[in-house]
Predicted model as a PDB file, atoms N, CA, C, CB and O in Angstrom, pLDDT in the B-factor column:
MODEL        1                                                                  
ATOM      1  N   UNK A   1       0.843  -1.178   0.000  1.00 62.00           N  
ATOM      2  CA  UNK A   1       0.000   0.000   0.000  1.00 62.00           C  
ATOM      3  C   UNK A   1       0.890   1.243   0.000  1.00 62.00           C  
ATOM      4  CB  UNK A   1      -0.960  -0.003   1.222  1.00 62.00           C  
ATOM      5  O   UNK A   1       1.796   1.349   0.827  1.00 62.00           O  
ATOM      6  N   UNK A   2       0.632   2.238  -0.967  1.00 82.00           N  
ATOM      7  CA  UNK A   2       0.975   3.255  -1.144  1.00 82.00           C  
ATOM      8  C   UNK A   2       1.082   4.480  -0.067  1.00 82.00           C  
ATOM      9  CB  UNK A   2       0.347   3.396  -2.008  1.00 82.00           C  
ATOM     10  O   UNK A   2      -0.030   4.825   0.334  1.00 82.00           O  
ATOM     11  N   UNK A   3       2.046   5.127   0.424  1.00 91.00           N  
ATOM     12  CA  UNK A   3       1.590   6.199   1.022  1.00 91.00           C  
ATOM     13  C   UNK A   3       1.564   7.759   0.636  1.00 91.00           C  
ATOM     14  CB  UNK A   3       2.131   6.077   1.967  1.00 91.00           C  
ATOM     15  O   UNK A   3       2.285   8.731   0.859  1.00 91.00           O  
ATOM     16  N   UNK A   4       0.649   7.565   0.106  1.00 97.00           N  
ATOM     17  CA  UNK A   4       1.213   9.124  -1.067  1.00 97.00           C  
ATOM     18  C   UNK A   4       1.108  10.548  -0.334  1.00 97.00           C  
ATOM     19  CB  UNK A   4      -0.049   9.410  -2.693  1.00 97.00           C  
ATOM     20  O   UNK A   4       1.495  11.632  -0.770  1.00 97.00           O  
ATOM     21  N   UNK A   5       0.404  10.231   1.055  1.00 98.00           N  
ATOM     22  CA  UNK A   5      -0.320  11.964   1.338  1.00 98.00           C  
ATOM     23  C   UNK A   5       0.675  11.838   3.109  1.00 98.00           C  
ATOM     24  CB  UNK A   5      -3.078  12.106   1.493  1.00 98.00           C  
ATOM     25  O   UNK A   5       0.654  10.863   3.860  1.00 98.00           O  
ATOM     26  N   UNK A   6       1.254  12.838   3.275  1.00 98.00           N  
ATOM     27  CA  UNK A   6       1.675  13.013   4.961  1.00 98.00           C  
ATOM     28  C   UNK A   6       1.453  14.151   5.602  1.00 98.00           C  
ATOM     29  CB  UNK A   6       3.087  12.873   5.270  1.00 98.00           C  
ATOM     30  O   UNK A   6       2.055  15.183   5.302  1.00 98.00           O  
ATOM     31  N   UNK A   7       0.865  14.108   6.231  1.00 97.00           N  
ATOM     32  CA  UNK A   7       0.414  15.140   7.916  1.00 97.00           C  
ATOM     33  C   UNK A   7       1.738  15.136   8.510  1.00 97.00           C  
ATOM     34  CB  UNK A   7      -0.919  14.274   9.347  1.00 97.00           C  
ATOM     35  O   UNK A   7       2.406  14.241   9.027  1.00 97.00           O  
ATOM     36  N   UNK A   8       2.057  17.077   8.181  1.00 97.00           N  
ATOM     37  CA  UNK A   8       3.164  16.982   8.724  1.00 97.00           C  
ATOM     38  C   UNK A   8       3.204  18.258   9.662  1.00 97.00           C  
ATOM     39  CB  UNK A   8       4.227  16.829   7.699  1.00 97.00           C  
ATOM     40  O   UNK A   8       2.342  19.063   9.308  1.00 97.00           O  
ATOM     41  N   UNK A   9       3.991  18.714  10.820  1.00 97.00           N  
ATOM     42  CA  UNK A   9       4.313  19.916  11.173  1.00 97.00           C  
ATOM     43  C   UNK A   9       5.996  20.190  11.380  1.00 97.00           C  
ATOM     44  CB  UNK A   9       3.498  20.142  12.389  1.00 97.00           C  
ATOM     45  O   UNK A   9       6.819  19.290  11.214  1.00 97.00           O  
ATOM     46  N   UNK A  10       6.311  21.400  11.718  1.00 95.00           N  
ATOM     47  CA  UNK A  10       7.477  21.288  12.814  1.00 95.00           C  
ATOM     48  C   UNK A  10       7.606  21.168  14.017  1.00 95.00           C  
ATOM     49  CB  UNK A  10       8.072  22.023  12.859  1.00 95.00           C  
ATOM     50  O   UNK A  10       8.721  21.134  14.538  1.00 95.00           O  
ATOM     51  N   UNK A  11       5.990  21.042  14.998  1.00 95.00           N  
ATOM     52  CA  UNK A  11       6.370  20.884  15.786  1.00 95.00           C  
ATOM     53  C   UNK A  11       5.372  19.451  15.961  1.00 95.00           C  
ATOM     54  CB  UNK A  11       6.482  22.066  16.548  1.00 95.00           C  
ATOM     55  O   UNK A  11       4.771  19.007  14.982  1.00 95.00           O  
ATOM     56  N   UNK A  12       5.267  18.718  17.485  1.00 95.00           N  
ATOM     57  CA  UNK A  12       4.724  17.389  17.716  1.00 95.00           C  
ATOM     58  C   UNK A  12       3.280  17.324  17.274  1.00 95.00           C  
ATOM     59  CB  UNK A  12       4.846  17.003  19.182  1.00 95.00           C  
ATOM     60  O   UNK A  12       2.524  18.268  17.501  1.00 95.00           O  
ATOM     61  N   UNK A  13       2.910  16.313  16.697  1.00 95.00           N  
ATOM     62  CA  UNK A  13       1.066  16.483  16.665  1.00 95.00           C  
ATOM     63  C   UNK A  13       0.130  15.674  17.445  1.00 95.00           C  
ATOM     64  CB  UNK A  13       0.461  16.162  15.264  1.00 95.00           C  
ATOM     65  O   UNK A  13       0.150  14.443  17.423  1.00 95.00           O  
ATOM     66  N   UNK A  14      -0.636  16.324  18.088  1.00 92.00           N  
ATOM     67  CA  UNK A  14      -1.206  15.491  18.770  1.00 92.00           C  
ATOM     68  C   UNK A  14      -2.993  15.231  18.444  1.00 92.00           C  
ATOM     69  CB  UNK A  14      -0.826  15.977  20.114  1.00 92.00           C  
ATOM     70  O   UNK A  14      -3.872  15.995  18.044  1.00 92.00           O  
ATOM     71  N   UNK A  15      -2.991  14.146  18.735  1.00 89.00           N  
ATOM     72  CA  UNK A  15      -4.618  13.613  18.383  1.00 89.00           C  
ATOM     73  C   UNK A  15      -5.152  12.449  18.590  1.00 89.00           C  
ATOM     74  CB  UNK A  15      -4.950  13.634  17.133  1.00 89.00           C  
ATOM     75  O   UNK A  15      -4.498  11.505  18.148  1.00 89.00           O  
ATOM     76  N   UNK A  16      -6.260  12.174  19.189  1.00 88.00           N  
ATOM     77  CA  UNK A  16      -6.573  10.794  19.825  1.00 88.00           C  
ATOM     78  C   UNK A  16      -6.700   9.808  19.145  1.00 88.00           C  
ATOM     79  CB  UNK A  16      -7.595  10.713  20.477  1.00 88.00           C  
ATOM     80  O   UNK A  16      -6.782   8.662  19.589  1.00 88.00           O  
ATOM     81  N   UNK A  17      -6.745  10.264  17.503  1.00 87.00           N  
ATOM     82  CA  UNK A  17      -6.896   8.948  16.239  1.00 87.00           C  
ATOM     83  C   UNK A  17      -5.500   8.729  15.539  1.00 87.00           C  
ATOM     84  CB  UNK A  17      -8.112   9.409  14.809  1.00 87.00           C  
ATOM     85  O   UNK A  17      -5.231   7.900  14.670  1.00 87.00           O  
ATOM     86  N   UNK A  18      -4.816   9.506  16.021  1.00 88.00           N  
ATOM     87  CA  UNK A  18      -3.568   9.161  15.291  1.00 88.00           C  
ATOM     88  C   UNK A  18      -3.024   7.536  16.235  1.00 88.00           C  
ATOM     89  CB  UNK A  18      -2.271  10.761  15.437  1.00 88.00           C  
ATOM     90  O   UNK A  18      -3.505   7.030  17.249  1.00 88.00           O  
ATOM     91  N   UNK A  19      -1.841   7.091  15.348  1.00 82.00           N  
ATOM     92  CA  UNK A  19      -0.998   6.521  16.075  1.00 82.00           C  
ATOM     93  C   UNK A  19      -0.148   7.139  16.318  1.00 82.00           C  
ATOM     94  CB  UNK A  19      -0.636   5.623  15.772  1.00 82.00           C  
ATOM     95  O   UNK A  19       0.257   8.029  15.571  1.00 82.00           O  
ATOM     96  N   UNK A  20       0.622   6.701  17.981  1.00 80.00           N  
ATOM     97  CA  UNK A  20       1.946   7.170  18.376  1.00 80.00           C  
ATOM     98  C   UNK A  20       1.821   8.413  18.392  1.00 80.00           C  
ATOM     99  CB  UNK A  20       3.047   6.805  17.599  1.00 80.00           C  
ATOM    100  O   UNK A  20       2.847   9.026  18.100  1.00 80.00           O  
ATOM    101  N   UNK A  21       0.231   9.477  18.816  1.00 74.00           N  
ATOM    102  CA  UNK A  21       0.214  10.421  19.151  1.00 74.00           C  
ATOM    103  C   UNK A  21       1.927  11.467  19.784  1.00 74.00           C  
ATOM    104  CB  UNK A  21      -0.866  10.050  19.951  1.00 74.00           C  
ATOM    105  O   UNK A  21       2.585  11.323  20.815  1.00 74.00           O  
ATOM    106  N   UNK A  22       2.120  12.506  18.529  1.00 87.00           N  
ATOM    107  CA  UNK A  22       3.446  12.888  19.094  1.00 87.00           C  
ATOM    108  C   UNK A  22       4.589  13.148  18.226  1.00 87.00           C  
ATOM    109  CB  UNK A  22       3.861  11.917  19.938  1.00 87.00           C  
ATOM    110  O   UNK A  22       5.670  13.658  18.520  1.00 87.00           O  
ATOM    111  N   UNK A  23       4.004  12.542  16.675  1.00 94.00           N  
ATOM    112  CA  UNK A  23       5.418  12.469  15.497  1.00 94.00           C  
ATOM    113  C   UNK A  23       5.057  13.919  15.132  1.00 94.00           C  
ATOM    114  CB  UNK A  23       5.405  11.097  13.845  1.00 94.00           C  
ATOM    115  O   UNK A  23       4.010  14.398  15.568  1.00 94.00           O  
ATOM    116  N   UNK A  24       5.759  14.528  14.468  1.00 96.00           N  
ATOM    117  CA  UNK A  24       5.798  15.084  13.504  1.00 96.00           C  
ATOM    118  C   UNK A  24       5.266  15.081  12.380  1.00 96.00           C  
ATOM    119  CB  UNK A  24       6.474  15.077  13.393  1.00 96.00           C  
ATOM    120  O   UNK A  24       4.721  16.043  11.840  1.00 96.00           O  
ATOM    121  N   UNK A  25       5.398  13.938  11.932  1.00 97.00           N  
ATOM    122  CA  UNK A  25       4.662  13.575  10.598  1.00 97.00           C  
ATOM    123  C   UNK A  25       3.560  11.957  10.447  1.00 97.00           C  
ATOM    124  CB  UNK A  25       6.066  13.450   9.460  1.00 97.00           C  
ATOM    125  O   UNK A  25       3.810  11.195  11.381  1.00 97.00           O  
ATOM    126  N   UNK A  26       2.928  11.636   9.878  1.00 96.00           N  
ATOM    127  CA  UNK A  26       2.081  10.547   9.449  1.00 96.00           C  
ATOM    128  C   UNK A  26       2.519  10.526   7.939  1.00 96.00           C  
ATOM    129  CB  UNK A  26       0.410  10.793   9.734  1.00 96.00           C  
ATOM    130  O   UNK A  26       2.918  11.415   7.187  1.00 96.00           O  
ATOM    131  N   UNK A  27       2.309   9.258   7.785  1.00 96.00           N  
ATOM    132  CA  UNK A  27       1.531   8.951   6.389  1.00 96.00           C  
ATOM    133  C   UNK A  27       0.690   8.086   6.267  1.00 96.00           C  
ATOM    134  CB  UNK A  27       2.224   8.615   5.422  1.00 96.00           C  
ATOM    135  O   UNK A  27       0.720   7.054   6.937  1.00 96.00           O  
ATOM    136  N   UNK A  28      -0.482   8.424   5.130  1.00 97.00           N  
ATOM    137  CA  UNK A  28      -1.512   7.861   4.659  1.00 97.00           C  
ATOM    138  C   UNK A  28      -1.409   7.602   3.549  1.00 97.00           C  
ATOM    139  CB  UNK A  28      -2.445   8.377   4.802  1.00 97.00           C  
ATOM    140  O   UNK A  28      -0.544   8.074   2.811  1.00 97.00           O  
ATOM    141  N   UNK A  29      -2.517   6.576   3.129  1.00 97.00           N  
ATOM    142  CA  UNK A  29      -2.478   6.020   1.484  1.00 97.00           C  
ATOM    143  C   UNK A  29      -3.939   7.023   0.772  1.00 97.00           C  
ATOM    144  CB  UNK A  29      -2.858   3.746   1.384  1.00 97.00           C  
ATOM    145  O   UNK A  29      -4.239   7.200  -0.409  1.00 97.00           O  
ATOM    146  N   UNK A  30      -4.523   7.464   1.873  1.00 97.00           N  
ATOM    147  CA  UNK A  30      -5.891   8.197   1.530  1.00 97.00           C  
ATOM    148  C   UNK A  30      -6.014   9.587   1.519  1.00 97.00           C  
ATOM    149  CB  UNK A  30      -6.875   7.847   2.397  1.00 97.00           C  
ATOM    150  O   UNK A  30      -6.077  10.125   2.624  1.00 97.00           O  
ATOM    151  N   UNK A  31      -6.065  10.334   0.466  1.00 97.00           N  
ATOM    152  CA  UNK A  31      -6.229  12.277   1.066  1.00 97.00           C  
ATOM    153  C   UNK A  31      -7.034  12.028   1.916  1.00 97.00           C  
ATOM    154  CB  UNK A  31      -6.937  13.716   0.011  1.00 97.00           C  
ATOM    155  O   UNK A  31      -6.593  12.147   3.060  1.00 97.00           O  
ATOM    156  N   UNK A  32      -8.348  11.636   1.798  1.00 97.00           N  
ATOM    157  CA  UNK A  32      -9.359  12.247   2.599  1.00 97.00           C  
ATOM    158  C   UNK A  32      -9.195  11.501   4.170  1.00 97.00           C  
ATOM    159  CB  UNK A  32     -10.930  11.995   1.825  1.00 97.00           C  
ATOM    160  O   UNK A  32      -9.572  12.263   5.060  1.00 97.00           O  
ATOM    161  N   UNK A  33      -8.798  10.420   4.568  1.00 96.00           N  
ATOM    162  CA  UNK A  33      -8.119  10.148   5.129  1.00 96.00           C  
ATOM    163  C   UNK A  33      -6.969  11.161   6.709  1.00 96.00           C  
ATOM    164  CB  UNK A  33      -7.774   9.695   4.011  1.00 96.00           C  
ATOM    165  O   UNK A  33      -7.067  11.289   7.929  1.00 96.00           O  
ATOM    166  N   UNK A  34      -5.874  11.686   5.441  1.00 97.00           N  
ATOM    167  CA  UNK A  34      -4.672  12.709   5.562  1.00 97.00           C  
ATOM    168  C   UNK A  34      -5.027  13.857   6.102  1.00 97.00           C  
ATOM    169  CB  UNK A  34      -4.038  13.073   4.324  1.00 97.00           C  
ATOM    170  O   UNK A  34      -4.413  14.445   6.993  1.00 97.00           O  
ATOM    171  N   UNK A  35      -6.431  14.342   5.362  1.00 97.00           N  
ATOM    172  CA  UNK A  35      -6.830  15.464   5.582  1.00 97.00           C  
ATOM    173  C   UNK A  35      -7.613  15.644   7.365  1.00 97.00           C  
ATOM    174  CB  UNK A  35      -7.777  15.691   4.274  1.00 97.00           C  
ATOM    175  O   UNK A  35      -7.381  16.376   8.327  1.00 97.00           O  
ATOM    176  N   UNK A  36      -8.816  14.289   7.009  1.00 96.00           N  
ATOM    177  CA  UNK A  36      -9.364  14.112   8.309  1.00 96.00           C  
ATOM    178  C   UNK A  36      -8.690  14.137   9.186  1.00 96.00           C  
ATOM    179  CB  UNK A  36      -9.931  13.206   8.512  1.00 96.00           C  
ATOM    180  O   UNK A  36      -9.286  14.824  10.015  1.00 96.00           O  
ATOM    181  N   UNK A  37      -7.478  13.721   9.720  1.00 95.00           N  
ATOM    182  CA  UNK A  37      -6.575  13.022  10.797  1.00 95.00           C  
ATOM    183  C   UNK A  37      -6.036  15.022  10.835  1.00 95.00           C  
ATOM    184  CB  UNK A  37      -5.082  11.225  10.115  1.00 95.00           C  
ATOM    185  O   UNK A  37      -6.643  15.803  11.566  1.00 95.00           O  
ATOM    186  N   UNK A  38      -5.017  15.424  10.044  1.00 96.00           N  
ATOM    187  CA  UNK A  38      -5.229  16.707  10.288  1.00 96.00           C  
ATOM    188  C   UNK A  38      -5.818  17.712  10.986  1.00 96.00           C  
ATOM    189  CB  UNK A  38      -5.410  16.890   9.735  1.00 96.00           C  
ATOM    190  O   UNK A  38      -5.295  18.424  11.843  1.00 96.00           O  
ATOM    191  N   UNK A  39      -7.324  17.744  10.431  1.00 95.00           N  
ATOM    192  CA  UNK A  39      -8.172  18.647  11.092  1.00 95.00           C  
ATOM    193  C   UNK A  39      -8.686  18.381  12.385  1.00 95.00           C  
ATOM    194  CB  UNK A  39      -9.158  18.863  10.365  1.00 95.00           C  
ATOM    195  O   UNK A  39      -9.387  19.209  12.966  1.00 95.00           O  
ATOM    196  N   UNK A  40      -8.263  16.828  13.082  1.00 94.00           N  
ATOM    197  CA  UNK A  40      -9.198  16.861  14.152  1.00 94.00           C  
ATOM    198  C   UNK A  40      -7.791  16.845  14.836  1.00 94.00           C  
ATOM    199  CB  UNK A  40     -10.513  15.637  14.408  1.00 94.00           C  
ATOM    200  O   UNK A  40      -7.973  16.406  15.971  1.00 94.00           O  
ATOM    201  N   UNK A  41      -6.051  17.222  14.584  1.00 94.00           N  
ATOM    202  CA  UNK A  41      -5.437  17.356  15.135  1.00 94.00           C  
ATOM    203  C   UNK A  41      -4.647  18.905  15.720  1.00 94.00           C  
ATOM    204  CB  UNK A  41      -5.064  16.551  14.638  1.00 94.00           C  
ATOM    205  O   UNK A  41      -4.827  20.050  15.306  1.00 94.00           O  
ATOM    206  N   UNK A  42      -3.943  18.520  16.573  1.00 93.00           N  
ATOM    207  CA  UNK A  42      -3.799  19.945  17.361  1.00 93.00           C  
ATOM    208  C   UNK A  42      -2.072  19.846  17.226  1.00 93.00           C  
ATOM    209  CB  UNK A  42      -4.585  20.004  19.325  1.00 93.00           C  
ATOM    210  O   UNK A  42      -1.610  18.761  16.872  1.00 93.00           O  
ATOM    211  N   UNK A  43      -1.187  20.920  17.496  1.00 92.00           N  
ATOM    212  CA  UNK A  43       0.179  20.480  17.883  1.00 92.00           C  
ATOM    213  C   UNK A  43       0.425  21.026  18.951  1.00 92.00           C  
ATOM    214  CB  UNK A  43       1.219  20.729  17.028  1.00 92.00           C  
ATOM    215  O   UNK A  43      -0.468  21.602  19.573  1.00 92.00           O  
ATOM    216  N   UNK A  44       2.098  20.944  19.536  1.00 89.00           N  
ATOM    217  CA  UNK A  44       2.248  21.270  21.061  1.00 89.00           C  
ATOM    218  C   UNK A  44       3.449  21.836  20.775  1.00 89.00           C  
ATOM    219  CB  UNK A  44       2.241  20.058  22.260  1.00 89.00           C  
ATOM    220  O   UNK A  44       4.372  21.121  20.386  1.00 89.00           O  
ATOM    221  N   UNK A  45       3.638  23.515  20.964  1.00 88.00           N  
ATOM    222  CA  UNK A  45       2.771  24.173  21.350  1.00 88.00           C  
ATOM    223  C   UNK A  45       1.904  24.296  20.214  1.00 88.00           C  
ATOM    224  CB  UNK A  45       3.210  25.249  21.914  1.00 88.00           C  
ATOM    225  O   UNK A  45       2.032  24.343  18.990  1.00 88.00           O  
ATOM    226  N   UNK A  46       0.442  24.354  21.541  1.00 88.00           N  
ATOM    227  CA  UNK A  46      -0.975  24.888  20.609  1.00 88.00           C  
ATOM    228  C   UNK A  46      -0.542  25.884  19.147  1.00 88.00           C  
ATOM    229  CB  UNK A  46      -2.101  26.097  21.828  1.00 88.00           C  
ATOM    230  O   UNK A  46       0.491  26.467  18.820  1.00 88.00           O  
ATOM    231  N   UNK A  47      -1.979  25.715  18.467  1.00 87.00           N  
ATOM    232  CA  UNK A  47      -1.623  26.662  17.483  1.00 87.00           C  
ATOM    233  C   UNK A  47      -1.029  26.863  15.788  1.00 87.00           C  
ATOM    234  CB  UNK A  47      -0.922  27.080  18.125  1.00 87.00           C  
ATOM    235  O   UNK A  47      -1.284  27.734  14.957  1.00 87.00           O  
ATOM    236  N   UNK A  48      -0.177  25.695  15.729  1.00 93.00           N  
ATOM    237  CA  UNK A  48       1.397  25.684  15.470  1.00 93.00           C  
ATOM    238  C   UNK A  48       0.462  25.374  14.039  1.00 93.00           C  
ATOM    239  CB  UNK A  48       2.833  24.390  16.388  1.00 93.00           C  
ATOM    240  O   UNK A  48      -0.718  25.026  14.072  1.00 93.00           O  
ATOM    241  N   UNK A  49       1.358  25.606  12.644  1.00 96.00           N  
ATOM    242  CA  UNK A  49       0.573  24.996  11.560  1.00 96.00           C  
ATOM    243  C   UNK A  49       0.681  23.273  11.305  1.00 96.00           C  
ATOM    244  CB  UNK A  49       1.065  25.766  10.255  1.00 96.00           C  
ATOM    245  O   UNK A  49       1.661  22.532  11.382  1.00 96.00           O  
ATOM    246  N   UNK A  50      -0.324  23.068  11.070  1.00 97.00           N  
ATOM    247  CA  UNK A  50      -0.041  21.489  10.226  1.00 97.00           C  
ATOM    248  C   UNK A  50      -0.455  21.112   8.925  1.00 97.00           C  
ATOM    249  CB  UNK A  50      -0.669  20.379  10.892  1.00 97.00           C  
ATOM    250  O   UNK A  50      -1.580  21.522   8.640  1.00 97.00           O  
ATOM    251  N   UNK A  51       0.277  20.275   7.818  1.00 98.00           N  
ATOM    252  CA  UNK A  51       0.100  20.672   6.640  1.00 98.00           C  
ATOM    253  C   UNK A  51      -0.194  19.056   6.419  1.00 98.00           C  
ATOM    254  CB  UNK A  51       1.319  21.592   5.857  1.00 98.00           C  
ATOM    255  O   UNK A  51       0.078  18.308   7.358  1.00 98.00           O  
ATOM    256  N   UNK A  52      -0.759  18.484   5.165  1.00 98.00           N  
ATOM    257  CA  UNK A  52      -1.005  17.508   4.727  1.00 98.00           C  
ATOM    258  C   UNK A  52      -0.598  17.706   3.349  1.00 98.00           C  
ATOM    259  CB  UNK A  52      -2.201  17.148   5.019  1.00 98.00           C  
ATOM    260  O   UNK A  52      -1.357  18.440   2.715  1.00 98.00           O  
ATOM    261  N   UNK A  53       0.480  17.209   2.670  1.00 98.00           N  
ATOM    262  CA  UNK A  53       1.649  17.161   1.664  1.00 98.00           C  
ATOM    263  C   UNK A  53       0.868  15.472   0.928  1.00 98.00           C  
ATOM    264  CB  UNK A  53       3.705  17.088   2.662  1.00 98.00           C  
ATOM    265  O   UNK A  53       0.497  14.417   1.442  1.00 98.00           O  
ATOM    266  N   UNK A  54       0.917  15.985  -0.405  1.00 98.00           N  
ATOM    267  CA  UNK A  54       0.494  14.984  -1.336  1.00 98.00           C  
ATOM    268  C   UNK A  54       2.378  14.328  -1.992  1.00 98.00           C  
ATOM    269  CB  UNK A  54      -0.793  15.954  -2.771  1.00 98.00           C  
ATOM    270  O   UNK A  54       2.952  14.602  -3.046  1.00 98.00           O  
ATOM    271  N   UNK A  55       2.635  13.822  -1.332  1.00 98.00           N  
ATOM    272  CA  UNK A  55       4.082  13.317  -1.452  1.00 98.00           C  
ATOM    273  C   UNK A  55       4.703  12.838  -2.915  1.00 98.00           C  
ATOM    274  CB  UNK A  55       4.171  12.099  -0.509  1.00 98.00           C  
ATOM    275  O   UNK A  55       5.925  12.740  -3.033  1.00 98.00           O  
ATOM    276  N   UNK A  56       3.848  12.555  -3.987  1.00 97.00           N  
ATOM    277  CA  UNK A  56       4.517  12.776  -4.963  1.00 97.00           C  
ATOM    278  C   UNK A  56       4.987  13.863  -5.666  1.00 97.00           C  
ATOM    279  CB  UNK A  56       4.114  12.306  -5.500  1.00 97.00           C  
ATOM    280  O   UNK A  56       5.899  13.764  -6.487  1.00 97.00           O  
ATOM    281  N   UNK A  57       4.466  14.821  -5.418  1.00 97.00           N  
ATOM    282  CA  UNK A  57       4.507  15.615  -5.725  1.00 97.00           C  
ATOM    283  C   UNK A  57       4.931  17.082  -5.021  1.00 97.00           C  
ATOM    284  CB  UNK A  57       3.713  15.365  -6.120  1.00 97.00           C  
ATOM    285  O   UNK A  57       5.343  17.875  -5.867  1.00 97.00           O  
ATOM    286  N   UNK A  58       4.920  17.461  -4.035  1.00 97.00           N  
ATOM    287  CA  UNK A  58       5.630  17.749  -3.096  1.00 97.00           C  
ATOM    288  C   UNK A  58       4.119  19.213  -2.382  1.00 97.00           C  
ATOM    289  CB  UNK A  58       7.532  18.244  -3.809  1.00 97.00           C  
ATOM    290  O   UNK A  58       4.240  20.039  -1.477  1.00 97.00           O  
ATOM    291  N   UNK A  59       3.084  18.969  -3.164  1.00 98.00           N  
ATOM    292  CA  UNK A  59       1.942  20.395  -3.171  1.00 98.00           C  
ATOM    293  C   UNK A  59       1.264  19.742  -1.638  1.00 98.00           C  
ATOM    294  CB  UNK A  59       0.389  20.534  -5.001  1.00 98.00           C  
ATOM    295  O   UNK A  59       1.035  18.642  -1.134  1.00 98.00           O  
ATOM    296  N   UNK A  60       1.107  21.396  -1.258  1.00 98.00           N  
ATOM    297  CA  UNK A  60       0.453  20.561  -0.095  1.00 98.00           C  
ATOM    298  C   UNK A  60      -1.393  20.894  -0.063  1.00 98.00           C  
ATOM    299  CB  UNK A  60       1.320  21.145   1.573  1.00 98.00           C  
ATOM    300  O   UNK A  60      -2.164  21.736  -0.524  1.00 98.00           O  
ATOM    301  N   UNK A  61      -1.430  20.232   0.389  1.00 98.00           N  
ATOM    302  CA  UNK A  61      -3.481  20.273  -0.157  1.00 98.00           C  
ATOM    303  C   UNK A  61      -4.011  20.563   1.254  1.00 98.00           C  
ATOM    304  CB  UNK A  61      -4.486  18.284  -0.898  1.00 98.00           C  
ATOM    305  O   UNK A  61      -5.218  20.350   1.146  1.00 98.00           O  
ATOM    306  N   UNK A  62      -3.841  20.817   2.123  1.00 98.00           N  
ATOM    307  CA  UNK A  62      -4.315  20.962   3.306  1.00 98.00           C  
ATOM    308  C   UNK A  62      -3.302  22.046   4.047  1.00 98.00           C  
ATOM    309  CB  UNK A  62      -4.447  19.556   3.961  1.00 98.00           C  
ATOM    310  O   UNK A  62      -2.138  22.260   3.710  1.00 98.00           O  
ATOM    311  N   UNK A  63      -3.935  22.606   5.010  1.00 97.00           N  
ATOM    312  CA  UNK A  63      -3.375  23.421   5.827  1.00 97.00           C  
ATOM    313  C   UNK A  63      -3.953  23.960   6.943  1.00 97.00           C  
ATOM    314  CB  UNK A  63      -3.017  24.233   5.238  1.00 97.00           C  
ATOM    315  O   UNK A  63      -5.115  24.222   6.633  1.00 97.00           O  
ATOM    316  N   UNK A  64      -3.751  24.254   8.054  1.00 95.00           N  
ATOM    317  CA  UNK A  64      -4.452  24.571   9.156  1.00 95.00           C  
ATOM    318  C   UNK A  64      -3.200  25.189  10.414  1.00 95.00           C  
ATOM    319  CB  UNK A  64      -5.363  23.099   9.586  1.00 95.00           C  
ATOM    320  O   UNK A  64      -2.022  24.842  10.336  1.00 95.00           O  
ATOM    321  N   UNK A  65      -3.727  26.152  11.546  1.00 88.00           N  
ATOM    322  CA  UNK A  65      -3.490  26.952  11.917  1.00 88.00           C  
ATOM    323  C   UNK A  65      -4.525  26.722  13.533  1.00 88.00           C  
ATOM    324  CB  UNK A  65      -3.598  27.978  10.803  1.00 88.00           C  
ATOM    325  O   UNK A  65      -5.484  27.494  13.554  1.00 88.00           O  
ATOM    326  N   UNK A  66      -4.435  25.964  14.560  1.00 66.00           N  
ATOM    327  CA  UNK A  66      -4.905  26.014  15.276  1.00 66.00           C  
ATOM    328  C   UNK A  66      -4.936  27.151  16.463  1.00 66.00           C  
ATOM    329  CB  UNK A  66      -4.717  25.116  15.353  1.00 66.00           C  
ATOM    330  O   UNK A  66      -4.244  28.162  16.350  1.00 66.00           O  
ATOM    331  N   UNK A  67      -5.482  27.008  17.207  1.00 62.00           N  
ATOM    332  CA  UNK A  67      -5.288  27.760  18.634  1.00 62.00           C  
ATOM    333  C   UNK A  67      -6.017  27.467  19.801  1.00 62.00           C  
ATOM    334  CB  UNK A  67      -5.538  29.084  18.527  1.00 62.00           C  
ATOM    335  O   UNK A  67      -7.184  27.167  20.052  1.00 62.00           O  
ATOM    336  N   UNK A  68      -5.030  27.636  20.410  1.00 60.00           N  
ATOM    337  CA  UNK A  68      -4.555  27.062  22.034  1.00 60.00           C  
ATOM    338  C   UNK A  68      -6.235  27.011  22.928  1.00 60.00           C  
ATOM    339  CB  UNK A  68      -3.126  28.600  23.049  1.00 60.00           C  
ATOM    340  O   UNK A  68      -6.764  28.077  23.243  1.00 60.00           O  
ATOM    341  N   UNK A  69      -6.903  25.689  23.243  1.00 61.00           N  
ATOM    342  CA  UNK A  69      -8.120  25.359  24.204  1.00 61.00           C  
ATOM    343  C   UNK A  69      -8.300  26.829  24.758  1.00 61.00           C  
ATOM    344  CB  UNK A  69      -7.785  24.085  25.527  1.00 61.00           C  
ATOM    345  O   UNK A  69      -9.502  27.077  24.859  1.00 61.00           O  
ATOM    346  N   UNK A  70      -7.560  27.804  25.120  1.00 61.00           N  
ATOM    347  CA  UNK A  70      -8.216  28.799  26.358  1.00 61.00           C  
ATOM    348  C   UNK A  70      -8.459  29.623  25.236  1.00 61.00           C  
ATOM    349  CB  UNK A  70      -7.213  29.523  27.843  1.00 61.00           C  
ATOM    350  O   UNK A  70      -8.400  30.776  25.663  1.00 61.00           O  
ATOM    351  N   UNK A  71      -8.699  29.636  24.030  1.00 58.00           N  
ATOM    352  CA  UNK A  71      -8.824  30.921  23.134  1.00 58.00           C  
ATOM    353  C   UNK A  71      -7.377  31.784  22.259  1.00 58.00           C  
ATOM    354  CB  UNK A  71      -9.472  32.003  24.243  1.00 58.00           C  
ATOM    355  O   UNK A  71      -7.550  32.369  21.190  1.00 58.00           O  
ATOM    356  N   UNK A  72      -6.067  31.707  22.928  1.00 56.00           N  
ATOM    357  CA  UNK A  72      -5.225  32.779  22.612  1.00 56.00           C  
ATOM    358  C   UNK A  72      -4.857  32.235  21.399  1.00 56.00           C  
ATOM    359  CB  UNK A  72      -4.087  33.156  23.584  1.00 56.00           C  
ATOM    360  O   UNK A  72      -4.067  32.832  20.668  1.00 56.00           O  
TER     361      UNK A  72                                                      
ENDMDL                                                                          
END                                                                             
């Protein structure tokens, strides 16, 4: 199985559906998949961007920009 799409940041990612809550990066064989796991994830510190990279190609199709549970 292919892994063409990765959830990535610079800093740790955290999320209760990932595995090994904590890498940096994932890979998936599925965008929609890549994307989902993404959006329901957070990084530490809060906030931080996380991108979902279509790996053949190097474009990234997703992007997000969280912020920190108390609002800031």
């Amino acid at each position: 199985m292919s892994s063409d799409f990765r959830v990535e940041s610079s800093h740790p990612i955290l999320g209760r559906l990932l595995p090994g809550s904590g890498s940096r990066q994932y890979f998936f064989s599925s965008r929609d998949v890549a994307v989902a796991m993404a959006a329901k994830s957070d990084t530490q510190p809060w906030g931080q961007e996380i991108r979902v990279v279509h790996v053949p190609t190097g474009e990234i199709v997703f992007r997000k920009s969280g912020t920190a549970p108390d609002g800031r």
